[in-house]
C-alpha positions as a Markdown table, in Angstrom:
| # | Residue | x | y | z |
|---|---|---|---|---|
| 1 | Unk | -67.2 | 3.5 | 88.1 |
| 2 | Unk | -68.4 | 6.6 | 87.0 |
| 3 | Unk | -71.2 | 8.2 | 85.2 |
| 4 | Unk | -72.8 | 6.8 | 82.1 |
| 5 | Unk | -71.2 | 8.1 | 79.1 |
| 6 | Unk | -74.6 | 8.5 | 75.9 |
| 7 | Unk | -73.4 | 7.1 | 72.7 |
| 8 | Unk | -76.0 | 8.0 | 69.8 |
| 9 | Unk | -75.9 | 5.7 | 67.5 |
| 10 | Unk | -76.1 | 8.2 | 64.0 |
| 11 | Unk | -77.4 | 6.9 | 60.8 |
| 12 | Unk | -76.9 | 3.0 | 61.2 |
| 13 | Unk | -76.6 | 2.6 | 57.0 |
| 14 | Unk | -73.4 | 4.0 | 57.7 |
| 15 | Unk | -70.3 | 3.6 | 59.7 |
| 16 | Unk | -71.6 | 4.9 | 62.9 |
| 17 | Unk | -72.5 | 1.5 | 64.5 |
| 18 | Unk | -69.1 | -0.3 | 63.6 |
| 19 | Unk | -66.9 | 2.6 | 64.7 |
| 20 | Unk | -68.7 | 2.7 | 67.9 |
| 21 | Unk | -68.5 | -1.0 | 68.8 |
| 22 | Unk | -65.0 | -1.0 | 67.6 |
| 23 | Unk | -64.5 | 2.1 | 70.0 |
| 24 | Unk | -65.9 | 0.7 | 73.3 |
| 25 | Unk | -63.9 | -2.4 | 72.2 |
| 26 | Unk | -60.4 | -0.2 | 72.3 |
| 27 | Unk | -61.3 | 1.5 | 75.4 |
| 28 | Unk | -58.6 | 0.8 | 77.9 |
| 29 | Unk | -59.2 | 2.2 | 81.4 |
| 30 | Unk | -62.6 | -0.2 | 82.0 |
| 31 | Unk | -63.6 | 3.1 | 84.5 |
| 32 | Unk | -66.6 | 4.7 | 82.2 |
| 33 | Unk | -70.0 | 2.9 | 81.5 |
| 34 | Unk | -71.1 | 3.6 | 78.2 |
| 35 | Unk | -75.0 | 3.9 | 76.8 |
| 36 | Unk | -75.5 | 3.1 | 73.2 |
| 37 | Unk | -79.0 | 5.4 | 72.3 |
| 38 | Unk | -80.0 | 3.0 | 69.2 |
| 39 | Unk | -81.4 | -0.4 | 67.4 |
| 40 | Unk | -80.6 | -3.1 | 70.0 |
| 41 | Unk | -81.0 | -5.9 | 67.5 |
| 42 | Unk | -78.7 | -4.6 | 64.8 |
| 43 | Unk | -76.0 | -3.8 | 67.6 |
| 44 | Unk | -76.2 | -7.2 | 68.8 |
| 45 | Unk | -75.5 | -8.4 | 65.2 |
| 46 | Unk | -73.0 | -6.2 | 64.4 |
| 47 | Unk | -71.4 | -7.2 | 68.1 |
| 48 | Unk | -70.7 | -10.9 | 66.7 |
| 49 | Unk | -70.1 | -10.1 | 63.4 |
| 50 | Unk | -67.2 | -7.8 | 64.3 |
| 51 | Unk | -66.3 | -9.8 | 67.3 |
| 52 | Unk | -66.8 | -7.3 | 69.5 |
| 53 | Unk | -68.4 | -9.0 | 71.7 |
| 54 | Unk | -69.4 | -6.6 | 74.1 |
| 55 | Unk | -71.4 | -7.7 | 77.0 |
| 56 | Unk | -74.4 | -5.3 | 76.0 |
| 57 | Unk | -77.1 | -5.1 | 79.2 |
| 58 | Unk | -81.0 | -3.8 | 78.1 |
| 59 | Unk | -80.5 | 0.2 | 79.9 |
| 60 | Unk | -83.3 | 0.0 | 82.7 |
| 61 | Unk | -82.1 | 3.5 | 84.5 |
| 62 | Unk | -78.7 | 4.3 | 86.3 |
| 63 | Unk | -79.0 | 1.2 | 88.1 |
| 64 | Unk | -78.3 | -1.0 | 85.2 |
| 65 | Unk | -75.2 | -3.4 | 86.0 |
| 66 | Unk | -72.1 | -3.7 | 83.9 |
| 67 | Unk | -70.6 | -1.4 | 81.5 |
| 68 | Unk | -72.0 | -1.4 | 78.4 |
| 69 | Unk | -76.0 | -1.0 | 77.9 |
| 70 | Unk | -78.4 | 0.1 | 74.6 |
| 71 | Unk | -81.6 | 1.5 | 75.0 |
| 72 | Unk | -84.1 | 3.0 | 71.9 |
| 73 | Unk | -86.5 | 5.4 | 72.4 |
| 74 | Unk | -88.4 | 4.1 | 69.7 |
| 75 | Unk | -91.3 | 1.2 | 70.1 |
| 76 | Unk | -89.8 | -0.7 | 66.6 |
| 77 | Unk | -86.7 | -2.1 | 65.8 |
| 78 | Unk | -85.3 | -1.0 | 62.6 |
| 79 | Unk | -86.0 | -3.5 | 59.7 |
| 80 | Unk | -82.7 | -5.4 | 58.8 |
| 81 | Unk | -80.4 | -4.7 | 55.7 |
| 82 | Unk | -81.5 | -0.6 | 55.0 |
| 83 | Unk | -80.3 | 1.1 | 52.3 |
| 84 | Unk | -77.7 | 3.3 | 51.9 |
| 85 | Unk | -79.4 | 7.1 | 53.4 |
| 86 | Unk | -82.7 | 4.8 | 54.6 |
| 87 | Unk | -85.5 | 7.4 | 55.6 |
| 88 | Unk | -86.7 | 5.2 | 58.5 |
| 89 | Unk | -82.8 | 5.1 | 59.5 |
| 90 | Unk | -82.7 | 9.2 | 59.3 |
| 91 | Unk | -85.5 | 9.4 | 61.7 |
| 92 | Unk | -84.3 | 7.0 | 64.1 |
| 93 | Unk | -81.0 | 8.6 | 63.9 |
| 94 | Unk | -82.8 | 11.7 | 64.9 |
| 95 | Unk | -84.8 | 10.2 | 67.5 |
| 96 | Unk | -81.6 | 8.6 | 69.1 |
| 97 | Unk | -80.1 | 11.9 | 69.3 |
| 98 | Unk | -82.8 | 13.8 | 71.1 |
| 99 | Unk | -83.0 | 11.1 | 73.6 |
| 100 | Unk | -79.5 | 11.2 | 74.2 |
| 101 | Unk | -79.9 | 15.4 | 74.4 |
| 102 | Unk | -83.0 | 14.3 | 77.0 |
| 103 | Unk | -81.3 | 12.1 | 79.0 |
| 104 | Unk | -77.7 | 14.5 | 79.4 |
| 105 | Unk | -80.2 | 17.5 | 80.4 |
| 106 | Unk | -81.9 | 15.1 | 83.3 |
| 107 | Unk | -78.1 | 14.2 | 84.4 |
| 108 | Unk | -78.5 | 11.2 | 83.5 |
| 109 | Unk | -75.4 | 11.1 | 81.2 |
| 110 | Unk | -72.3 | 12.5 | 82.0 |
| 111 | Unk | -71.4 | 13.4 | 78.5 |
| 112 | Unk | -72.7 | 12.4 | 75.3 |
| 113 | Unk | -70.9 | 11.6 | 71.9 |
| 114 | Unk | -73.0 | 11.8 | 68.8 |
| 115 | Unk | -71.9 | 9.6 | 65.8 |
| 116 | Unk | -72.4 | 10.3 | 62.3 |
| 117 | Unk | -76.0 | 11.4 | 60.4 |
| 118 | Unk | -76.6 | 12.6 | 56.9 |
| 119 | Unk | -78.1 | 15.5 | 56.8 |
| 120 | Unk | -79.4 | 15.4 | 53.5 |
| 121 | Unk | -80.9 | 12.0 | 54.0 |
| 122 | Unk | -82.6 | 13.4 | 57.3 |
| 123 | Unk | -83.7 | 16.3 | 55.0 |
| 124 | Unk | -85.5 | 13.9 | 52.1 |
| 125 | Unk | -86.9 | 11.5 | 55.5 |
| 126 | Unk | -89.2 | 15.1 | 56.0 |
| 127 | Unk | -87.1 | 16.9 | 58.8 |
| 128 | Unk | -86.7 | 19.8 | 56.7 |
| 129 | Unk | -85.9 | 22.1 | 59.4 |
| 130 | Unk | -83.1 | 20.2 | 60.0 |
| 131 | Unk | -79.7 | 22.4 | 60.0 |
| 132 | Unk | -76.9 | 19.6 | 61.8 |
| 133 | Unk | -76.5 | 18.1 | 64.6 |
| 134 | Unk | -74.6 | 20.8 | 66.6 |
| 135 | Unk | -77.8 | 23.1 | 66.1 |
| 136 | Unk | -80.7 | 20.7 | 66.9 |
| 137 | Unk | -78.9 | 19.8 | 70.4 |
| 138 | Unk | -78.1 | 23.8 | 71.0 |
| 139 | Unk | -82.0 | 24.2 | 69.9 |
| 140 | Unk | -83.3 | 21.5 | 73.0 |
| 141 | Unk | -81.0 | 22.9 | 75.1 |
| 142 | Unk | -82.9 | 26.3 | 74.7 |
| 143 | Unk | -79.2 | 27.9 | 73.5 |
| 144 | Unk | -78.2 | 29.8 | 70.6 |
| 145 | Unk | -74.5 | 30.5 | 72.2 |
| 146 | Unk | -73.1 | 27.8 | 71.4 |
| 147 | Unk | -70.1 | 27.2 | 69.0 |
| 148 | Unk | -68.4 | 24.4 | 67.0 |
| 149 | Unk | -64.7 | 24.0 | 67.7 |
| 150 | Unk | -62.8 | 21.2 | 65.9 |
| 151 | Unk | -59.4 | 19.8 | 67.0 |
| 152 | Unk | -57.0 | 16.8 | 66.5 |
| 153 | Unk | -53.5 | 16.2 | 66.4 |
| 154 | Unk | -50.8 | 14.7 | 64.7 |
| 155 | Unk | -48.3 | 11.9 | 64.9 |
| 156 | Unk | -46.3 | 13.8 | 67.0 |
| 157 | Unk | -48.9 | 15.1 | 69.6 |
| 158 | Unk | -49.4 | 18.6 | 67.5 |
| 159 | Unk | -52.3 | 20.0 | 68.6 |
| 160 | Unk | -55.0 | 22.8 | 66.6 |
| 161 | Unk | -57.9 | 23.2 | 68.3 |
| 162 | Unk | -60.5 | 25.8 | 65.9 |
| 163 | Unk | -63.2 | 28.0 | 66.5 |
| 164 | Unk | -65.9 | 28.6 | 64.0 |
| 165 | Unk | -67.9 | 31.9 | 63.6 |
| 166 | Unk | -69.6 | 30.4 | 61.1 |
| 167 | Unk | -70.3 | 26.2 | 59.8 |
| 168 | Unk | -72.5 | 25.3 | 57.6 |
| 169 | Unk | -73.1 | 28.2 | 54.8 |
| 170 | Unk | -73.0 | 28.8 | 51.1 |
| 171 | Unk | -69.2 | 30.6 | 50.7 |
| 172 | Unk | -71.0 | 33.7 | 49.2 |
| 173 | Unk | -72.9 | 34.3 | 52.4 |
| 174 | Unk | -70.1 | 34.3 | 55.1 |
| 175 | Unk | -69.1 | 37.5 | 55.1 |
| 176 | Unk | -72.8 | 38.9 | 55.8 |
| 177 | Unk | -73.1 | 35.9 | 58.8 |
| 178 | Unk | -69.9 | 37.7 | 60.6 |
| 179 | Unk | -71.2 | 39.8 | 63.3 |
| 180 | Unk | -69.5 | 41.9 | 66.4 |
| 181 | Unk | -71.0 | 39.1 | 68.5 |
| 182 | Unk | -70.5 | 35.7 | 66.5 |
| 183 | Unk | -67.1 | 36.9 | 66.4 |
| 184 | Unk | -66.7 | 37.7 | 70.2 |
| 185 | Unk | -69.0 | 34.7 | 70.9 |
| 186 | Unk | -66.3 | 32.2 | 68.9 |
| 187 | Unk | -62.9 | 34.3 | 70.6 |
| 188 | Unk | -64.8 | 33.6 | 74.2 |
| 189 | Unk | -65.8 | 29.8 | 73.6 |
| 190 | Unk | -62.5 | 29.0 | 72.5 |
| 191 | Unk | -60.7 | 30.5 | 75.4 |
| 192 | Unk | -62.8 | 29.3 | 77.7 |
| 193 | Unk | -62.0 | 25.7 | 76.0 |
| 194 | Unk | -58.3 | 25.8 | 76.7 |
| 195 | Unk | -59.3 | 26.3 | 80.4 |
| 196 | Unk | -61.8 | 23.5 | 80.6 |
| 197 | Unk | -59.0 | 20.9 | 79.3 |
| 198 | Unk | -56.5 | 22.4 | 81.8 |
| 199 | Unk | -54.1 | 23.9 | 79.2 |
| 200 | Unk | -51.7 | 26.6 | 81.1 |
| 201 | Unk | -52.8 | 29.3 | 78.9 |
| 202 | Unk | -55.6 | 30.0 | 76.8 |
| 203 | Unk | -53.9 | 32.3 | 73.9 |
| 204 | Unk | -56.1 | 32.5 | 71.0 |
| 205 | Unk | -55.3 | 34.1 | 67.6 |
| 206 | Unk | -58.0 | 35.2 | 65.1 |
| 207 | Unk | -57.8 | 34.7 | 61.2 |
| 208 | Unk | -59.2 | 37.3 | 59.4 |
| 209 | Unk | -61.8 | 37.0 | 56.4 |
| 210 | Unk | -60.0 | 38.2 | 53.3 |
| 211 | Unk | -56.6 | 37.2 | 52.0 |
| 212 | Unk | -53.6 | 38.9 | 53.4 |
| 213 | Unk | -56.3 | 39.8 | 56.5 |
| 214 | Unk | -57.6 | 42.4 | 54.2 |
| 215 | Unk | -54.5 | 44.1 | 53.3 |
| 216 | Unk | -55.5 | 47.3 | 55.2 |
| 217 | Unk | -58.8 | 47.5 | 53.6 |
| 218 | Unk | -57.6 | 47.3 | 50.3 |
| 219 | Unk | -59.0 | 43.4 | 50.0 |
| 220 | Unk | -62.1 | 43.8 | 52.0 |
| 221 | Unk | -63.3 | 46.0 | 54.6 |
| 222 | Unk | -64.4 | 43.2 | 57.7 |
| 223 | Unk | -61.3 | 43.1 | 59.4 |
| 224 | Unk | -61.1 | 47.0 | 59.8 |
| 225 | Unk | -64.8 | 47.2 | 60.5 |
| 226 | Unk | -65.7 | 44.1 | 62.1 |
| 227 | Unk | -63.0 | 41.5 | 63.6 |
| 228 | Unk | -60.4 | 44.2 | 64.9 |
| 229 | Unk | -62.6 | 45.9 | 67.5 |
| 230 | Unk | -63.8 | 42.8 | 68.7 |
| 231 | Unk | -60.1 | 41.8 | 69.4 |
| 232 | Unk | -59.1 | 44.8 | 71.0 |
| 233 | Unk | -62.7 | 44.9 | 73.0 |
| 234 | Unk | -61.8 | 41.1 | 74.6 |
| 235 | Unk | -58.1 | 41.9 | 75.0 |
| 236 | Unk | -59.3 | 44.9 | 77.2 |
| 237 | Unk | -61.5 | 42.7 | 79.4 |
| 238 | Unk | -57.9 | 39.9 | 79.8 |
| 239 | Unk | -58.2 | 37.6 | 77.0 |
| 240 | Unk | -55.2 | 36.9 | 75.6 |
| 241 | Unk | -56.1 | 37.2 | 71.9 |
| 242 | Unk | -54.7 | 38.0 | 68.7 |
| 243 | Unk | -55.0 | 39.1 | 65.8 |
| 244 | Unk | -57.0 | 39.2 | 62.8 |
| 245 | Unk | -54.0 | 37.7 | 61.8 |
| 246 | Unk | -53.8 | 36.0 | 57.8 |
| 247 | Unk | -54.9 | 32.9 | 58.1 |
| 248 | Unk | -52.6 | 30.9 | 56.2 |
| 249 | Unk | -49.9 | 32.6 | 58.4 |
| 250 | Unk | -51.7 | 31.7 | 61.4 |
| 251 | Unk | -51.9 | 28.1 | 61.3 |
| 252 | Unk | -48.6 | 27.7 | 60.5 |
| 253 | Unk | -48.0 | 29.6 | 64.7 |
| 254 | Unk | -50.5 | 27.7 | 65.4 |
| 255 | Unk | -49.2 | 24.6 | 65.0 |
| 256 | Unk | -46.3 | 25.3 | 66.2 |
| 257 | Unk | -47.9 | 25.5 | 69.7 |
| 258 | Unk | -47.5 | 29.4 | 69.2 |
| 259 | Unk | -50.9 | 29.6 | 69.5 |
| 260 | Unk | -53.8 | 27.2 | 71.7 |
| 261 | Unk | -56.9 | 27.8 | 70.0 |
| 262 | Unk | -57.7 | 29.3 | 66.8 |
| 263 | Unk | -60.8 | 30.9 | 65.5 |
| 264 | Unk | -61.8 | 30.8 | 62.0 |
| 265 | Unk | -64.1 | 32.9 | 60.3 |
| 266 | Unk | -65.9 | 29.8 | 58.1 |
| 267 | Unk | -66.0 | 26.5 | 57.8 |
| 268 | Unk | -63.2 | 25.7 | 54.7 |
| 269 | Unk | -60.8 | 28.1 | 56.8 |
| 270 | Unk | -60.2 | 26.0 | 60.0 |
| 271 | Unk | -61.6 | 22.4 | 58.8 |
| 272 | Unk | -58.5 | 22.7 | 55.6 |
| 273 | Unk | -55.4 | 22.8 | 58.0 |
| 274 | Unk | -56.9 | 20.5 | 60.5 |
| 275 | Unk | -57.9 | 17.7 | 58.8 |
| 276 | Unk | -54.2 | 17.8 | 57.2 |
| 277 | Unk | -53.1 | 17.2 | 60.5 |
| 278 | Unk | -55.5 | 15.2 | 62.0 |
| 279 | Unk | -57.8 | 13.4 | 59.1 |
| 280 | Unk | -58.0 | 10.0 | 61.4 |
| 281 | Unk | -58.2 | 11.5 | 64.6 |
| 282 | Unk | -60.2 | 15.0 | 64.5 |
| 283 | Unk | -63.5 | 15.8 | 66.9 |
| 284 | Unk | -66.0 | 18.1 | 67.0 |
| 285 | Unk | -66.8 | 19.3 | 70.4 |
| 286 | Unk | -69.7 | 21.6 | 70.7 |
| 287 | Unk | -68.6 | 24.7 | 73.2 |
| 288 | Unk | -71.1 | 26.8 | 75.1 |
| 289 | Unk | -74.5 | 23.3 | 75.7 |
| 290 | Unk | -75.4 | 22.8 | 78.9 |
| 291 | Unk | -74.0 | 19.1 | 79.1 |
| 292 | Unk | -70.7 | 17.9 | 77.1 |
| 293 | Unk | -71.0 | 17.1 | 73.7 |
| 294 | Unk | -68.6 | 15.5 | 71.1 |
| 295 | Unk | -68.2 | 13.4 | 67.9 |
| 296 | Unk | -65.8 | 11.9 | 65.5 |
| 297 | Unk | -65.2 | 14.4 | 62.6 |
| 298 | Unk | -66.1 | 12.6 | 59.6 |
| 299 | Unk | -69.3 | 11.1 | 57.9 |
| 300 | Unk | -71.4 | 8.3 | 57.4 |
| 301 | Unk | -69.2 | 6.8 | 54.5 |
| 302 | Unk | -71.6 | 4.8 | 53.0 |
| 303 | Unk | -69.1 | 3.6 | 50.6 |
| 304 | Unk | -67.8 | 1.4 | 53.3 |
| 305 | Unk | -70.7 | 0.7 | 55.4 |
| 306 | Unk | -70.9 | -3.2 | 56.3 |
| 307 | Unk | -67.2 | -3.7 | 55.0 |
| 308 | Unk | -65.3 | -3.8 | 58.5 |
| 309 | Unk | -63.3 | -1.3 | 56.8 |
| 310 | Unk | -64.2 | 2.0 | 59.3 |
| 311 | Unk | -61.2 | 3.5 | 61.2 |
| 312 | Unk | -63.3 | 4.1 | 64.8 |
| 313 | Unk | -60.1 | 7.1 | 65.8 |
| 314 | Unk | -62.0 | 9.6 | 65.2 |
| 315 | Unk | -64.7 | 7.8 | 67.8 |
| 316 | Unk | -62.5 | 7.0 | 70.0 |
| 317 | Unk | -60.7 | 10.2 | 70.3 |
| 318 | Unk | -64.2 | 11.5 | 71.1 |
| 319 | Unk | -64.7 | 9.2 | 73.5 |
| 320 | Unk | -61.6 | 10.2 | 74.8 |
| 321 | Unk | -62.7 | 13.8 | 75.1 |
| 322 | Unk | -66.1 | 13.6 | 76.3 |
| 323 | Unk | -64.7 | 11.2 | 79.6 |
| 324 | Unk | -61.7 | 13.8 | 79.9 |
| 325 | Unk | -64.2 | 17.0 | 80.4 |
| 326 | Unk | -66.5 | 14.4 | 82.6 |
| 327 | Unk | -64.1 | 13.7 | 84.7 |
């Protein structure tokens, strides 16, 4: 078998527990061993009330026989039947994570895939330095190079795979977050991603910030004074990059396999077109950590929470990932 794959189990008052079960369920090579970082009683439950029925071992080290173990960090099980956003189920969600980020930077895990929190209810539970998940593992991994890249594909095996120079900000702050080296940081990541997953190329294109990719300055000044020398700077050094191209142009080439990566200036710019062609299936892999790191792209949906009603492809696609970089 190989190495022990972390699963952190995310904010359990939402649909993080069920598509994870549901997940490991699916998985069909019965090679990886997969650690569940959460609430061993509530994954029990939820193991027989789904049907599951994974045979779940209590994690004591690498050691542990079979292929599917839990272990918690915390002394206290969670109480049962939380509320929706739960602070004690924000803080263990936290809790889970770290110990997943612990245990991948001991190599003890081979990869680790995160599933959903809620960042505002991690917020209100008194983590108020708390930014997402992507930045709190690039924090304890003593890194602030890493970037988020998002990809899925569609029906027809379509792929966009997307950079971001920026994630989480107020739209009225972007254009001040885009620096020379966020921008070079993002073009570098994503080429470097297309390698790690053995594509034959690694050719990147670049949107641009303003409509029309600034219209030669007449719509914005940060392609002319910002984007394009970076471009040119990491064409110069053999990158085979492009751009800053318009970005509704862009993902159009794109996906059309034109293009294998993408980088996006903000968040709204790449996560729009991907999620149209990927909703079900999309991941977020975090480029640049010292240990693999990915996660279904969606939230806790704590409208269907308990219902049996989660699609787990966006966890299993992650899961799909994280054992195809391992391997």
């Amino acid at each position: 078998m190989n190495g022990w794959i972390g699963i952190s189990l995310g904010d359990v008052t939402g649909i993080g527990p069920e598509v994870t079960l549901k997940a490991l369920a699916a998985d069909p090579d019965g090679q990886n061993r997969y650690l569940i970082l959460g609430d061993a009683p509530l994954v029990r439950r939820l193991n027989e009330t789904l049907g599951t029925r994974l045979p779940l071992e209590d994690y004591a080290g690498l050691q542990t026989p079979g292929r599917f173990a839990i272990l918690n960090p915390l002394k206290e099980p969670l109480p049962g039947n939380l509320p929706a956003g739960s602070p004690l189920a924000a803080r263990a969600s936290v809790a889970w994570l770290k110990e997943g980020a612990r245990l991948c930077l001991n190599r003890e895990l081979a990869a680790l895939v995160t599933a959903p929190v809620n960042k505002e209810s991690i917020i209100r539970a008194g983590e108020t330095g708390f930014v997402g998940q992507t930045e709190l593992l690039s924090g304890l991994a003593g890194t602030d190079r890493t970037v988020m890249m998002l990809l899925g594909a569609d029906d027809r095996g379509r792929w966009l795979r997307v950079a971001l120079v920026t994630t989480h900000l107020a739209i009225r702050r972007v254009a001040d977050a885009i620096t020379p080296a966020k921008v070079g940081l993002a073009i570098e990541r994503a080429a470097q991603s297309c390698r790690d997953l053995g594509l034959p190329r690694a050719r990147v294109g670049v949107c641009g910030l303003n409509p029309h990719a600034g219209e030669g300055g007449k719509m914005g000044d940060e392609e002319i004074t910002t984007i394009t020398p970076v471009v040119e700077a990491c064409r110069k050094r053999g990158l085979d990059v492009h751009g800053p191209l318009a970005a509704d142009s862009l993902f159009f080439h794109a996906y059309r396999g034109e293009y294998d990566a993408v980088v996006a200036m903000y968040h709204d710019q790449g996560l729009a077109p991907l999620k149209l062609i990927g909703f079900e299936n999309g991941i977020n892999w975090t480029l640049g950590l010292p240990f693999i790191r990915t996660s279904p792209d969606h939230g806790t949906a704590y409208d269907i929470a308990g219902k049996n009603a989660a699609n787990p492809s966006s966890m299993m696609a992650a899961m799909r990932l994280a054992k195809r970089l391992a391997a």
